[in-house]
Structures are given as C-alpha cells and as structure tokens.
C-alpha positions in Angstrom: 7.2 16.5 3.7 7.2 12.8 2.1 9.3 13.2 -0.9 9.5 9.6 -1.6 9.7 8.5 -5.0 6.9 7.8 -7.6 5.6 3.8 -7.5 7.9 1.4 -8.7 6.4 -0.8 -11.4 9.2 -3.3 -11.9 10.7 -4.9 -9.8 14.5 -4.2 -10.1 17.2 -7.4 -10.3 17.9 -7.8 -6.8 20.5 -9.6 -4.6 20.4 -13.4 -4.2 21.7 -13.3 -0.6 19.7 -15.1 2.1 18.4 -12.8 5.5 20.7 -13.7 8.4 18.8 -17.2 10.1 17.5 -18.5 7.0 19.0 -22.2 6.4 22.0 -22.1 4.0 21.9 -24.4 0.2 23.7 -25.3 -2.5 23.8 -23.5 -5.9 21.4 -24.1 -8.5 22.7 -25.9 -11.5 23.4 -24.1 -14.4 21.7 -26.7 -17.3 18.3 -26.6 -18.6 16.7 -28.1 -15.8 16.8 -25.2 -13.7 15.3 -22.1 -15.4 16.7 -19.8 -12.9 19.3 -19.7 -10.4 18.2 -18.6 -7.0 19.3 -20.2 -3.1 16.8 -22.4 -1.1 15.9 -20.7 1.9 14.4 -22.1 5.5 12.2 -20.4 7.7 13.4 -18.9 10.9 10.8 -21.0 13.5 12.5 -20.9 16.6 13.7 -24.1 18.1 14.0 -25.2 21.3 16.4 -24.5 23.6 18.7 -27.7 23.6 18.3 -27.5 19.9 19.6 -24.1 19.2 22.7 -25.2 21.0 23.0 -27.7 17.5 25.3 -25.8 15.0 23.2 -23.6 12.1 24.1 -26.1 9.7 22.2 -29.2 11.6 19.0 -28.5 9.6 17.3 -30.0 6.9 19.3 -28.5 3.6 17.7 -28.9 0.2 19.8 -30.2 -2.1 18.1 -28.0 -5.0 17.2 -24.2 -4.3 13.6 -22.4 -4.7 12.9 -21.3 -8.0 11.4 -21.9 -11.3 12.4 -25.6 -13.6 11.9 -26.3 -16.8 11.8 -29.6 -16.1 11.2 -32.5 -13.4 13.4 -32.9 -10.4 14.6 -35.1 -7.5 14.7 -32.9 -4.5 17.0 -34.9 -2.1 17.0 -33.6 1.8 19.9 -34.1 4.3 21.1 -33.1 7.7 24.7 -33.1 9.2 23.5 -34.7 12.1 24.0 -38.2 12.4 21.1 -40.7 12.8 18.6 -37.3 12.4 15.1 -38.6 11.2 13.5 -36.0 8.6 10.0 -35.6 8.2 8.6 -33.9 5.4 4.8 -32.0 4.4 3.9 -31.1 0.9 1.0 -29.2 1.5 2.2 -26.2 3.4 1.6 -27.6 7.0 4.1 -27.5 9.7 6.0 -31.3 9.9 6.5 -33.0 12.7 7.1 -37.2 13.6 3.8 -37.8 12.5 4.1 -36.0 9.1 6.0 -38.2 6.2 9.4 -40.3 6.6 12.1 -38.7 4.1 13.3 -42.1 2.9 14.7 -41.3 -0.1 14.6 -38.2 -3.0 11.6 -36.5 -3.5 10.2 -36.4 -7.3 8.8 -32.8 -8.3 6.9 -32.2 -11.2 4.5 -29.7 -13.0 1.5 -29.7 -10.6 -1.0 -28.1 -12.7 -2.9 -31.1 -13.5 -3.1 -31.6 -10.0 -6.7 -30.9 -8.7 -7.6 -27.7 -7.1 -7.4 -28.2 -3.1 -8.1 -24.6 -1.3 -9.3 -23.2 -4.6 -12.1 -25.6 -4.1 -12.8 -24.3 -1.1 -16.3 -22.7 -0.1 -17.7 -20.9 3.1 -15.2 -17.8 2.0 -17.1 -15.1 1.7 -21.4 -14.1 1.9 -21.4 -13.3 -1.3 -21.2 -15.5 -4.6 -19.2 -18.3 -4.1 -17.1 -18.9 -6.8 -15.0 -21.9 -7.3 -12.4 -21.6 -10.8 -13.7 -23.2 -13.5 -10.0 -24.7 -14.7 -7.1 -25.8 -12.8 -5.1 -23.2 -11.7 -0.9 -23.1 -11.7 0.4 -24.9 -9.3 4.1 -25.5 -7.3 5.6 -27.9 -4.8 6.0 -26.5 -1.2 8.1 -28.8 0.7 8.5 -28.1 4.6 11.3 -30.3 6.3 11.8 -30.8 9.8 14.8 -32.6 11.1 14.3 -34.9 14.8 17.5 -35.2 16.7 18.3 -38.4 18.4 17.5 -36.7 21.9 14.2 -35.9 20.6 14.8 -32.2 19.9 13.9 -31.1 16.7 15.4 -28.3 14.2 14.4 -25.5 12.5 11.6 -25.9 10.0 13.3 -25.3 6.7 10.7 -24.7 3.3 10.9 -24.2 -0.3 9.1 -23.4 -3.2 9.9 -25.1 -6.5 7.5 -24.4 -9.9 8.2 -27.2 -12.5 7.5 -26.4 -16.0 6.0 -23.2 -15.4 8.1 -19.8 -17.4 8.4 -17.4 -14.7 9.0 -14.2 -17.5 6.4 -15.2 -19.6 3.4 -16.0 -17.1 4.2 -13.2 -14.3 6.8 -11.2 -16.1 8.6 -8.2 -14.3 7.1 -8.7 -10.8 8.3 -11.4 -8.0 6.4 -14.2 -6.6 5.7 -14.7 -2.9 4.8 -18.1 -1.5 2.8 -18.3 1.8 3.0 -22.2 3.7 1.0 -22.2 6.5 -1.6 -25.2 7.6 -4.7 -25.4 6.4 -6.4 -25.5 9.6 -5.4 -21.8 10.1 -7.5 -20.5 7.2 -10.2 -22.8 7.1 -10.9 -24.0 10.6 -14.5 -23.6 11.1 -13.8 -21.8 14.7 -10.7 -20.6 14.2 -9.8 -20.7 10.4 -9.3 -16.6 9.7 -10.1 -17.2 5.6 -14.0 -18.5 6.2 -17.3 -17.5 7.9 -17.1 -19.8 9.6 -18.7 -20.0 13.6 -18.7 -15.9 13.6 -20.6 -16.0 10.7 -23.6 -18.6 12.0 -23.4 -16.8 15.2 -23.8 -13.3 13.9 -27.1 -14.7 12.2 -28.4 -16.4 15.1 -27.9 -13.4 17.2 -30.3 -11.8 14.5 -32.2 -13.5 11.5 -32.6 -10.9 9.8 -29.1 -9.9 9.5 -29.1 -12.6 6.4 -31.0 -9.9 4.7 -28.1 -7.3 4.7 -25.8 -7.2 2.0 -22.5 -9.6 1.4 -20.0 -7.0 2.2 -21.9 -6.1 5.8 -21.8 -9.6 7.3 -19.6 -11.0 9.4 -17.4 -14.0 9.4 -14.3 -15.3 11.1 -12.8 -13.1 8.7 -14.2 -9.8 10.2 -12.0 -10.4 13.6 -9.3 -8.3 14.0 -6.3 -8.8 16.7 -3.3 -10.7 17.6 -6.0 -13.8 18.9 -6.8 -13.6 14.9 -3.5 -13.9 14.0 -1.7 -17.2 12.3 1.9 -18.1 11.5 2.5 -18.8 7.8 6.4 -18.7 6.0 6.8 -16.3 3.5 9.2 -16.4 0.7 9.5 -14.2 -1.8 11.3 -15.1 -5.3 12.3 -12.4 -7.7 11.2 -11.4 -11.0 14.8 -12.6 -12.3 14.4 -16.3 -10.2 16.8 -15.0 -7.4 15.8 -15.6 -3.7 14.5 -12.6 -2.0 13.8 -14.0 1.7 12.2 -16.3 3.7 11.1 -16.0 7.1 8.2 -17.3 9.2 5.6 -14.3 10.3 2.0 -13.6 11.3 -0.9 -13.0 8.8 -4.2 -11.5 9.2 -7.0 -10.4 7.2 -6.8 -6.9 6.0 -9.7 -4.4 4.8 -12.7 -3.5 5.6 -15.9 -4.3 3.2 -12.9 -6.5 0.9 -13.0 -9.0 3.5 -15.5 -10.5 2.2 -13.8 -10.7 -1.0 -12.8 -14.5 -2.3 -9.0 -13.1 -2.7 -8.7 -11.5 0.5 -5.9 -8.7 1.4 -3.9 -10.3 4.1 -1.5 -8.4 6.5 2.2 -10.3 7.5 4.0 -9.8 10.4 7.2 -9.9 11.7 7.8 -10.6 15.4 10.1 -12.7 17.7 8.7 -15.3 18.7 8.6 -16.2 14.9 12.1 -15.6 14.7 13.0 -12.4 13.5 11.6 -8.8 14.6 12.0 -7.4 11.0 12.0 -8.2 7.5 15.7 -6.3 6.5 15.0 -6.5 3.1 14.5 -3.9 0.5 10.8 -5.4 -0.1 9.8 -2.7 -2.6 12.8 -1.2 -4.6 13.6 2.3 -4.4 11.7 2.6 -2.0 13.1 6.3 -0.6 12.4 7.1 3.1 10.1 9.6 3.9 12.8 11.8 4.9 14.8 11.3 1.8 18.2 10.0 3.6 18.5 6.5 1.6 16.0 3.5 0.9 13.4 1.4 3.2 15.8 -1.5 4.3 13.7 -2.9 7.3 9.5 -3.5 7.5 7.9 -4.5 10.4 5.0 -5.6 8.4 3.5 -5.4 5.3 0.1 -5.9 3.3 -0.8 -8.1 0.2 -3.6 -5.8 -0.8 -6.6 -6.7 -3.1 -7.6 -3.3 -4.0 -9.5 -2.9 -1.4 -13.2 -1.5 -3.0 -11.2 -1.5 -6.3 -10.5 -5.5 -5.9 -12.7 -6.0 -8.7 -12.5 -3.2 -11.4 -9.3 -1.2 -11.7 -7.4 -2.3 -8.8 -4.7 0.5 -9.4 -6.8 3.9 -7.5 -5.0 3.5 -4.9 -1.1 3.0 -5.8 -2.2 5.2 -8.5 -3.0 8.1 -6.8 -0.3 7.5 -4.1 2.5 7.6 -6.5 0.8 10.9 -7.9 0.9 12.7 -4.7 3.8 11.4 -3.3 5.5 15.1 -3.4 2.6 16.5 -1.4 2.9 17.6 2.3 1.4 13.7 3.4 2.4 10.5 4.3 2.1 7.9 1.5 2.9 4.3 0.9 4.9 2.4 -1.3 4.2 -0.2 -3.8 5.0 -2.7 -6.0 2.8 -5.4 -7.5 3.4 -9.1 -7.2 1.7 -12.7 -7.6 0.9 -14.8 -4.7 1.0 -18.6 -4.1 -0.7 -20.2 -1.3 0.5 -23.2 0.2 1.4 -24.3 -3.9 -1.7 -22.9 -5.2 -2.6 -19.5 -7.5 -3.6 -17.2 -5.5 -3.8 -14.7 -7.9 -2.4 -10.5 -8.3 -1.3 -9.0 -5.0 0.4 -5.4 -4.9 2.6 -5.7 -2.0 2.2 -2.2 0.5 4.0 -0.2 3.1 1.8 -0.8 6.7 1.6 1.9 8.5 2.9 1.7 12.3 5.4 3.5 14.9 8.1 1.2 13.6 7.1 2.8 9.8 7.9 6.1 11.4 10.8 5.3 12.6 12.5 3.1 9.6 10.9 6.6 7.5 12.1 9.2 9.9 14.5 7.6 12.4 12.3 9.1 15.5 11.9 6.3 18.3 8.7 4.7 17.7 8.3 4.5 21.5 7.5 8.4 20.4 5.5 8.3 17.3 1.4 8.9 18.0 -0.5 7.0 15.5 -4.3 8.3 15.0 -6.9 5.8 13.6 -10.3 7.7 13.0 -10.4 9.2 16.2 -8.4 5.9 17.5 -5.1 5.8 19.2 -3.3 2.6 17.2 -0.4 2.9 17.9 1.0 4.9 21.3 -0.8 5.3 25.0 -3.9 5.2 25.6 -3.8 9.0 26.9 -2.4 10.2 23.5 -5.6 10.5 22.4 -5.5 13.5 24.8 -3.5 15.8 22.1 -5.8 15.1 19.3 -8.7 16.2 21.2 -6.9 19.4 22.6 -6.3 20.0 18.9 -9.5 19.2 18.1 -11.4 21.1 20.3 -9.4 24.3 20.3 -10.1 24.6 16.5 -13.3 24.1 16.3 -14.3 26.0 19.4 -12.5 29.2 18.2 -12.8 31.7 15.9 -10.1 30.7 13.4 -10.2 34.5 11.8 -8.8 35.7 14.3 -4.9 35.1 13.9 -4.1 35.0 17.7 -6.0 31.8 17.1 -4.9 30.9 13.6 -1.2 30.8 15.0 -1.7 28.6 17.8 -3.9 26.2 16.0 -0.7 26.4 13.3 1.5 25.0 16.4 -0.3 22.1 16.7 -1.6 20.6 13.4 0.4 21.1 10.3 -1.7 23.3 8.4 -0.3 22.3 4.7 -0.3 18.6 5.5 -4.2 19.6 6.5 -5.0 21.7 3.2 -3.1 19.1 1.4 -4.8 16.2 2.5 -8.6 17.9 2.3 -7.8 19.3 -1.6 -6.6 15.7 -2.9 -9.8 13.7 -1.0 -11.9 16.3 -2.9 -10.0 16.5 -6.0 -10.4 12.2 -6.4 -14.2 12.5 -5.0 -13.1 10.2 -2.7 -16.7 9.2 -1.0 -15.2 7.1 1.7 -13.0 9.9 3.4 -12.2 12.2 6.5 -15.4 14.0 5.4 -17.6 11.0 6.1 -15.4 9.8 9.0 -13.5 7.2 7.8 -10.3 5.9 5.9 -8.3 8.8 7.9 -4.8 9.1 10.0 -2.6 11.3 11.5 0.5 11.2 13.2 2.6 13.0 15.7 6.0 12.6 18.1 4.9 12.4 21.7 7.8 14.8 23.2 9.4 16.9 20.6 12.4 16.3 18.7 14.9 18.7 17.3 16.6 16.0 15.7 14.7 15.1 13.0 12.0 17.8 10.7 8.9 15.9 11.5 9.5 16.5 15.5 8.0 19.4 16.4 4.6 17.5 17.5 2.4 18.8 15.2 -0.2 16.6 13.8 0.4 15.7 10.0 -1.6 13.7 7.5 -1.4 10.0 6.3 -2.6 8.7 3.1 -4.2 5.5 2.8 -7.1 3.2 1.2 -8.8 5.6 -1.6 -10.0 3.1 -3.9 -14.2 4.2 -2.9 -13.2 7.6 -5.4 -12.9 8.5 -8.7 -16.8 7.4 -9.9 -15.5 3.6 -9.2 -19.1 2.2 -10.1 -19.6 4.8 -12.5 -17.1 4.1 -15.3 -15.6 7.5 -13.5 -18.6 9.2 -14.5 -18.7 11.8 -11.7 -15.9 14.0 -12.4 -18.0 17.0 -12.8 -20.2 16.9 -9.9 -19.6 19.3 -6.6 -18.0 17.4 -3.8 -17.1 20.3 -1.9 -20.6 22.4 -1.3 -21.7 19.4 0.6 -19.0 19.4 3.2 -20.3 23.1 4.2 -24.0 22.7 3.8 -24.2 19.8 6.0 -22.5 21.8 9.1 -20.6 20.9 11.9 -21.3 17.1 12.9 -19.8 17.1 16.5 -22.0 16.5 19.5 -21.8 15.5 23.3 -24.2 12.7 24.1 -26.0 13.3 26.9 -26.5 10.8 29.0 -22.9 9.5 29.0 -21.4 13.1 28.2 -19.1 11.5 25.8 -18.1 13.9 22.8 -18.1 13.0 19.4 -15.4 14.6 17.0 -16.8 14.9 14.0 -13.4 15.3 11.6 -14.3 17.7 9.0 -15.3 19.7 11.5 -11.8 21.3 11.6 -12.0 21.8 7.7 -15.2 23.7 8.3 -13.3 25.9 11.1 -9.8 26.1 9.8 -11.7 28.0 6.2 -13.1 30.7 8.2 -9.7 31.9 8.2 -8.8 33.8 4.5 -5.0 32.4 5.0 -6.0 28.6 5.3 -8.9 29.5 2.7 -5.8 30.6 0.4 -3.6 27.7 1.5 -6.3 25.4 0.4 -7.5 26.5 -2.9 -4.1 26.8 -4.3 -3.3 23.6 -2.8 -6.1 22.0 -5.2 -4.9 23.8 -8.4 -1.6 22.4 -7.9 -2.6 19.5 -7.1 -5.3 19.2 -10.3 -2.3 21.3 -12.9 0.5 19.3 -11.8 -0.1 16.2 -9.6 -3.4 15.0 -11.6 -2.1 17.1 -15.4 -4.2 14.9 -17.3 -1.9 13.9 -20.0 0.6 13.0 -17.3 -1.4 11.4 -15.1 -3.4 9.1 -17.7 0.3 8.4 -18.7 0.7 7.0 -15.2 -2.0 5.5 -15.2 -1.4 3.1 -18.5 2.1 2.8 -17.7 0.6 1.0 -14.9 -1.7 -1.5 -16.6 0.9 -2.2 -18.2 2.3 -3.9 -15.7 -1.7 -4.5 -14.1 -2.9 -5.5 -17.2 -0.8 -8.9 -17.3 -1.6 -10.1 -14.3 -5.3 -9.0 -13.4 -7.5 -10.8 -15.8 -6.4 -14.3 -14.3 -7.0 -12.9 -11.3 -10.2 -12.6 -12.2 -10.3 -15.8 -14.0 -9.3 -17.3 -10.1 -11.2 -15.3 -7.7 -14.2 -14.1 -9.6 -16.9 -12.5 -9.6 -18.5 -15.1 -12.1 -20.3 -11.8 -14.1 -16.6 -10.9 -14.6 -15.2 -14.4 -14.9 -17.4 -15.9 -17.6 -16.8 -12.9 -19.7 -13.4 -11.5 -21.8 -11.7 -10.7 -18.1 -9.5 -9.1 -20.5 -11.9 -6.7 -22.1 -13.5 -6.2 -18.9 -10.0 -5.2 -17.0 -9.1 -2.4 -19.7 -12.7 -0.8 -20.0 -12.4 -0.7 -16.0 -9.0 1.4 -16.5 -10.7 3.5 -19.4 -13.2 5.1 -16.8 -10.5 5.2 -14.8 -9.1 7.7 -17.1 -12.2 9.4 -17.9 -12.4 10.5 -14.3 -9.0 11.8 -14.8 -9.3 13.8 -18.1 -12.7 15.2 -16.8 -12.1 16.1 -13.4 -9.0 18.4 -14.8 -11.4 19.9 -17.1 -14.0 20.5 -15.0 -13.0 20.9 -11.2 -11.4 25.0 -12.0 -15.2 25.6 -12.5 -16.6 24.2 -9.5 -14.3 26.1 -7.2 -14.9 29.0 -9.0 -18.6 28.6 -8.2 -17.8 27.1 -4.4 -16.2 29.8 -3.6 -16.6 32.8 -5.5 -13.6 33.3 -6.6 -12.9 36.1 -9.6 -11.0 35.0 -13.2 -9.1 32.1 -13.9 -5.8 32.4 -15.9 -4.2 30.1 -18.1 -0.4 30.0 -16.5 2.5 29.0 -18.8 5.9 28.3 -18.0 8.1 27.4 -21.3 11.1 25.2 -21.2 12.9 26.7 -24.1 16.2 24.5 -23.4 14.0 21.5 -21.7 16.5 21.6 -18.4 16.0 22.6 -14.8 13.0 22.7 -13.3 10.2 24.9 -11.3 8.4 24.8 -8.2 5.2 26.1 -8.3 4.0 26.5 -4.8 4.7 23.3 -3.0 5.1 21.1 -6.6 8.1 20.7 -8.3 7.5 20.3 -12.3 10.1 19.6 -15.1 11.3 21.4 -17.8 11.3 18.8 -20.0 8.4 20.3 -21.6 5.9 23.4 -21.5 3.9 23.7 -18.5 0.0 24.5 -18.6 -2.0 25.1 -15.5 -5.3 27.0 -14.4 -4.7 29.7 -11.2 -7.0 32.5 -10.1 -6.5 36.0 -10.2 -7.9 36.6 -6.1 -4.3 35.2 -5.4 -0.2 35.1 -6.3 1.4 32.3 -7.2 5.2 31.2 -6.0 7.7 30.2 -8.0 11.2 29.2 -7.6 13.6 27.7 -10.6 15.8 24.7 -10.1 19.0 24.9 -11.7 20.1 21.7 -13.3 23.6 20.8 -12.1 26.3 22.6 -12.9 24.2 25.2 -14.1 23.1 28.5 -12.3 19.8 30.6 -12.4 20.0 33.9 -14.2 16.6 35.5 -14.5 12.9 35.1 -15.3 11.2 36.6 -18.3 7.6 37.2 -18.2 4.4 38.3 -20.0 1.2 39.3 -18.7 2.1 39.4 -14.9 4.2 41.1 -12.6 7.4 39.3 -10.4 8.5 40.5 -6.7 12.0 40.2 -8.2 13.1 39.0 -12.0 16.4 38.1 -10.3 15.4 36.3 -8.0 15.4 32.4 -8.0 12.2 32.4 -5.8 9.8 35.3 -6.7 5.7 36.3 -6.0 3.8 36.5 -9.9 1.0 38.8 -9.7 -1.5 38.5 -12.5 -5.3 39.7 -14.1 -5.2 37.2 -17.1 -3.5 34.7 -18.8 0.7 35.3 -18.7 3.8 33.3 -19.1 7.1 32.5 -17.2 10.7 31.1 -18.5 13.3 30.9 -16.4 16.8 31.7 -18.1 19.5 29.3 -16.7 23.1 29.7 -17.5 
C-alpha cells in the first residue's frame, strides 16, 4: 500500500550543500547586497577526456553565488589554470570560443526592463497566440566555459542571479528552478521541441482539412515523443529560503497530452550519463516518504514541471489535490510540491514539480531492481520487455473470459491482480467523475515485479494500480457542476468493449472490461462499494477535504494569477486573473461538498442496495485513532460517515503511544468482540462507536 505522506505545500529550509560534480564557490556576502546566502553551482557537462584529467577546481568559479540581490553586482569569473581563456553566454546557450571573451567583471543588474525575448515568441501552440502584455521578471544566466591552452575545454559552469527582485515577497514559500538551455532547442523550426514548427506544416499538408480540427488535436514539433525529441538544458533549483538546491545538466521533453498545446507547456527533465550524472540525489520534494514507508525519496531519475495538465487553465490543483487525498489508499500516487520556473532568465510562470513514474521510481520507492519492475501504459509495456505484455494479457483474458462468481476463479484471478488496489482505483475514478479514465481507456497504469520477490511486500507479481493525470474530473468546465450525475450506470450499460479484429486477429483489451467481470462476483462487489464510502466519508469528508483544498490555494493562489497574466488565455488574461483563479477553486469545492452529499444515493440506486446508516465514532479524549476498513481517521474530532446496512464494517483502534486499547462502547450495532482492538460492527440503522483507550 502507498502510505506516503499528504502533499507538501511548503517547501521546507533545506541544506545549502552542492550535489557531488557541481563546480565549488565562494560564500555569499553577508551585506545588503546579497539578499540571501546560497553557493554558485556549475553544471555537470562532461568534458573530454584529456580535460577530466585537469583537477575539479580548473573550471570557471563565480566569484558571487546564485541567488537573489537586492542590489547591482560585478560578477567576476576565474580559473586556476594559467593562461585559460573564458568565454561567457548570457542567454542560456552553451559557450564555446566563439561565444564572448571574459575580459573583465561582469555588471548584473535588475533585468526587468529588459524586453521580452522567448516570451515574444510565437508559432507555440494552434491555438490563441498570446504574447504578455508587460514585461515580465527577469534574471541573469551566465554560462562560463574555460579553454585550456591545449585546446581542451572544461566543464560548463552556470548560475542564476535575480537583481532587485524579493524572493519572499514575489514567490514566497516555494523554490525557484532555472532552466539554460539554447534557444535553438525550443524554437528550431525542425527541431525546436517548444513550436509547431515543420511537424505542424506537415501534418496539414498531409491533410487540409486537418486545420479544421481543434487547437488541442493538432500536431506540432511539440507532439513528438522520444529520446530523438529530447534536448539538454541545466537545471538549478534555488530554495524558498535563497539556499542552493542543485544544479546539474539533464534532458527535457514535452509532457502531456492535449496540454501540449498549451503556451506554458509541462516539460519532463532527465537525468542520464552522458549528461553527467544518472540521478538527481536530492530530496526534490520534502518529506517526500517512500512508498514503502522506510525513509524519504533521496534519488529521482526524472521529474515533471507540470502545467496542470486539462486543469492548466482553471484550478490547476485536481490533480495534487486529489493525490494527496488518497495517498492512504491501496494505489501508487505521486508527490508534489509547487514551484516557479525561469527559462533561460525569463518568467516562465507556476510549475508544480512531480514524481515521474518509471522502474527506477519503483525501485528508489520499494528497493525492487528496476531491471524487475513491469510498467503498464494503457495496454503499453513502458517500461520492461517487450514480452511482459504477456502477463497483462494472461490476466486480462482469464478475467474476463471466466465466470468470476465462481470462487475457484475468484481466487486465482486474486493471485494475479491485486484486487483492493483494483476496487480502490475504480471507486476513486468514479467517485472524482473522472471522464478521462480506465473506463474510457486512457490516463491508466499498472505495475508488477517480473519474477517474485520475497524481499519486499510489493513482490508477489500481482498487478497493482498507479495514479496519475486526473485533472479531466470533477465538472472541470462546469464550475464542478456534475457532482450529482450517475457515472457508474454507464460503465455497465455500455457492455464489454473487447473485440478481435478480424482480418489481422489482433485483440483489443478493452480495460473496464475486468471491472465489468470482477463485479459478477458478490466479494469484489463488496470490496468495491465499501471501498467508495470510505473513500467519499473519509478520503473526500467534505469539510476536510475543501480544507485541503484552500489550504492549497493558499499556496496556488499566489502564484497562479501571473501565471495567467504570462501564458494566457487572453479571455483569462485581460480580466481580474485574480477573481477568475478563486471562482475556478470555488467550483472546485462545489464538486466536493456535492458529490459527498449526493454520491450515497446514486449507489443506492446503482446497485440496489438496502438502508444507509449514519456511522459515528466519538473521540471523547481527541487521541488515538481508527481504521475504518482500509482508512485510518483521527480522533482529533467526531467522525461522520454514510455505510449501508447489506454489509459490516471493520474497525480497528490505534492506541496513541504509550497508551493501550481497552474496549469499544457502542449503540445501535452489534461488535464480533468489544475487547478486541479489531472487531466486525453489524448494524440496521444509524449507531455509534468510541473506543476507550487507557
């Protein structure tokens, strides 16, 4: 079970230390012209071989260290080895001997008035273009490149220095990443990976009328996918507090789907080798628990700088939202943490930074060998070999192709899918009306260990559920107006949607198919519907969860409207972004408060079931805590929830420490064993629980 913990919203003070490789500096000063003290960092571009025999010190060192000023400085750049020649960029391109002669120190000031370079930039997207209509914050990136007298060269060292701009006040409790990378890589018209570019004017000479489709269906250098569409960019990350988080050159891609279209697009960054290092070790996201609960996330292979996907421009918090809700549940979810982004100097607007999914997630989460971790992509092998797709459709098929009543068949299909991940996952698409899901065959993952290992929980090759990319849910063009509509009939009335074409003979797997089969079976039935009133009376408890929610634009709220105010849409941008942003987060919450009212009553109708009951456990000295079913809930306060009488419910009290459990005391229902920390609670109306700790 992923029991990692809820979504961090600030980012915590972290340490100042530099990642092994990046280039080493001097301390900030301490007077007013520094606002912050943090360490300049380098990239870790690999040189060449008679170069890498130089000491680590024969780099280009800055004598002043990434951060935030308050006021203008001279940036002076040296290198230990004599008669070295450096050469210098500004504008996030790679230096080389042709790029400018450090003569002398480098004058940095408050680049805001500067004019907008890539903002300006046009051919982005099929949509709207939208250019800002102001100026938009600015920094100095200054890349460094030192040429030995053999004509070897070193390491490419960068840094990021904002001059005159208050790092608390303007992007409070969140860090800052800067991306340097050339120009050419985005904006190339054959090979930039930000533009349409020549995919884009050959996709509509393929077909005329595709220029009739809409924006977020066309396709443009941006749509490619693959390491060919894949460009190096340094990343370095500053910290909410000014401190230097890391710096280390990468690969970057576009991310998404229809949101690559999008002006501010969500890009994916890579670490690999041949840019230096194979890993970020860096605790990216703070707190960040594994998924099997043994210490924090220390190491990413990659990570995304997400949009918000379909949410990119209205809430932009459905999907860490609803992560950090259901983060107890039987699934795989990701971590996040907001942040704001610079590229190559310039805004580039509200990022949250998120956990990719991979074999080397599994194993930095679970500690299985990733050369063992399956990794299912709708109906896709991602990550694994290409005959691993073998065990999904054995799975597949045998569920679907048997009676699941029968529980000669139930316990077999029980050995190869994780059954609570399964009823997990299916109850929280529902719950969110989630209308881009496994039910219409996309936005779905599973994973698995190839050979089975005793070793760790997760390795008994079962297949188990992975959470990702919900923001198409929760009435997101409807101001959340759909929370009382039934998601679930549909699923059942439209039937099973697998087929074998044939002329090739190729079968299609049709994933809710194995919803379909798995609820012939009363168990699973069972397993499911409880699983959904758990998930609406504890995960989604609507004061709780609306509490989440505007604890969240708190943080949001700061940063989004000058997102908006960057990127567009102009129907947003030449309004109150501000306005705009917290209506968005109102129907947000409307969804919220009326699906929990409402979503007892269309189960009830779905499927029959007899009386619901109004289940109270009281926390008469606010300690300990219960699990109810598979959900743990505090004591800190009453608990309120909706069950049905057709089946028991679990519960089991949780002792603070140093305290022991004593007995339950109940009203209105019947318990397997008062004593007992763990009993079954059989009921025909409304009753009440307390557990009596001692």
């Amino acid at each position: 079970m992923n029991i990692k913990k809820r979504i961090i919203i600030c980012t915590a003070i972290l340490t100042a230390s530099l990642l092994t490789g990046c280039a080493g500096s001097q301390t900030a000063d301490s007077s007013d012209t520094a606002e912050t003290t943090a360490a300049a960092v380098s990239d870790n571009s690999t040189p060449s071989e008679s170069s890498a025999e130089a000491s680590e010190q024969s780099g280009v060192v800055f004598s002043q260290p990434s951060g935030f000023y308050k006021k203008v400085i001279e940036l002076e750049l040296s290198c230990s080895v004599p008669d070295a020649k450096i050469y210098y960029t500004t504008d996030g391109s790679t230096p080389d001997e042709t790029s400018e002669l450090y003569t002398g120190a480098i004058h940095l000031e408050d680049r805001s008035s500067a004019e907008n370079v890539i903002s300006a930039a046009t051919g982005i997207t099929a949509g709207e273009e939208y250019i800002p209509r102001k100026k938009v914050d600015k920094g100095n990136v200054i890349r460094a490149v030192a040429v030995y007298p053999d004509g070897t060269s070193s390491p490419v060292s960068s840094a990021t220095y904002f001059i005159g701009i208050n790092l608390l006040n303007k992007y409070g409790s969140v860090p800052v990443i800067s991306l340097m990378t050339d120009n050419e890589n985005l904006f190339n018209y054959e090979t930039g990976i930000y533009v349409k570019g020549k995919t884009y004017d050959d996709w509509i000479n393929a077909d005329p009328n595709n220029k009739h489709l809409e924006a977020w269906q066309a396709e443009g250098n941006y749509s490619n996918s693959g390491k060919e569409w894949e460009r190096p960019v340094s990343v370095e990350l500053i910290n909410s507090d000014g401190s230097a988080g890391f710096c280390q050159d990468m690969g970057m891609r576009i991310m998404g789907a229809a949101s690559r279209n999008a002006t501010q697009k969500s890009l994916k960054l890579t670490a690999r080798e041949e840019y230096g290092k194979k890993a970020v070790e860096y605790e990216l996201i703070p707190d960040n628990l594994r998924s099997d609960g043994t210490g924090n996330v220390t190491k990413y292979k990659s990570f995304v700088l997400r949009n918000g996907g379909n949410d990119c421009d209205y809430a932009k918090v459905r999907d860490p939202l609803f992560h950090s809700l259901i983060a107890d549940r039987a699934l795989e979810t990701q971590q996040f943490t907001p942040c704001v982004a610079f590229l190559n100097g310039e805004y580039w607007g509200m990022y949250t930074i998120v956990e990719d999914y991979s074999d080397n997630y599994f194993e930095n989460n679970y500690g299985v060998d990733n050369k063992n971790v399956i990794l299912l992509k709708r109906g896709e092998i991602e990550d694994g070999e290409e005959s691993d797709i073998e065990y999904y459709n054995e799975m597949f098929d045998f569920i679907t192709e048997n009676n699941m009543a029968l529980p000669e068949n139930y316990e077999k299909a029980a050995e190869m899918l994780d059954l609570q991940s399964y009823a997990d996952y299916c109850a929280f698409n529902l719950y969110i009306y989630n209308e881009d899901s496994i039910f219409k065959d996309n936005n779905w993952r599973m994973w698995r260990v190839r050979e089975t290992d005793a070793s760790v929980p997760v390795g008994d090759g079962k297949w188990r559920m992975i959470v990702y990319d919900t923001d198409y849910s929760a009435g997101i063009y409807e101001d959340g107006g759909n929370y009382s509509r039934d998601n679930i009939s549909e699923v059942f009335s439209s039937g099973y949607g697998s087929y074998t074409d044939e002329e090739t003979g190729e079968k299609y797997r049709c994933p809710k198919d194995i919803f379909i089969s798995l609820c012939q079976n009363e168990e699973f039935l069972e397993m499911f519907i409880t699983s959904m009133c758990d998930i609406r009376n504890i995960n989604f408890n609507s004061n709780d969860a609306i509490e989440e929610l505007w604890s969240l634009y708190g943080v949001y709220g700061e940063l989004v409207p000058d997102t908006f105010n960057r990127f567009g849409p102009s129907w947003i941008a030449r309004g109150d972004t501000e306005r705009y942003y917290e209506q968005k987060i109102a129907g947000l919450a409307n969804f919220i408060d009326g699906r929990y009212i409402k979503m007892p009553g269309i189960m009830q109708k779905v499927f029959g079931l007899g009386d619901m009951a109004k289940m109270t456990v009281l926390s008469s000295d606010k300690t300990g805590a219960v699990r109810i079913n598979n959900s743990v809930t505090s004591l800190d306060k009453d608990f309120n929830g909706t069950y049905f009488t057709d089946y028991t419910v679990t519960v089991t009290a949780i002792p603070d420490e140093g305290r022991t459990f004593k007995e339950w005391k109940s009203t209105g229902c019947a318990l397997s064993d008062s004593t007992s920390p763990t009993a079954e609670v059989t009921f025909t109306g409304d009753f009440s629980l307390e557990a009596v700790f001692e």
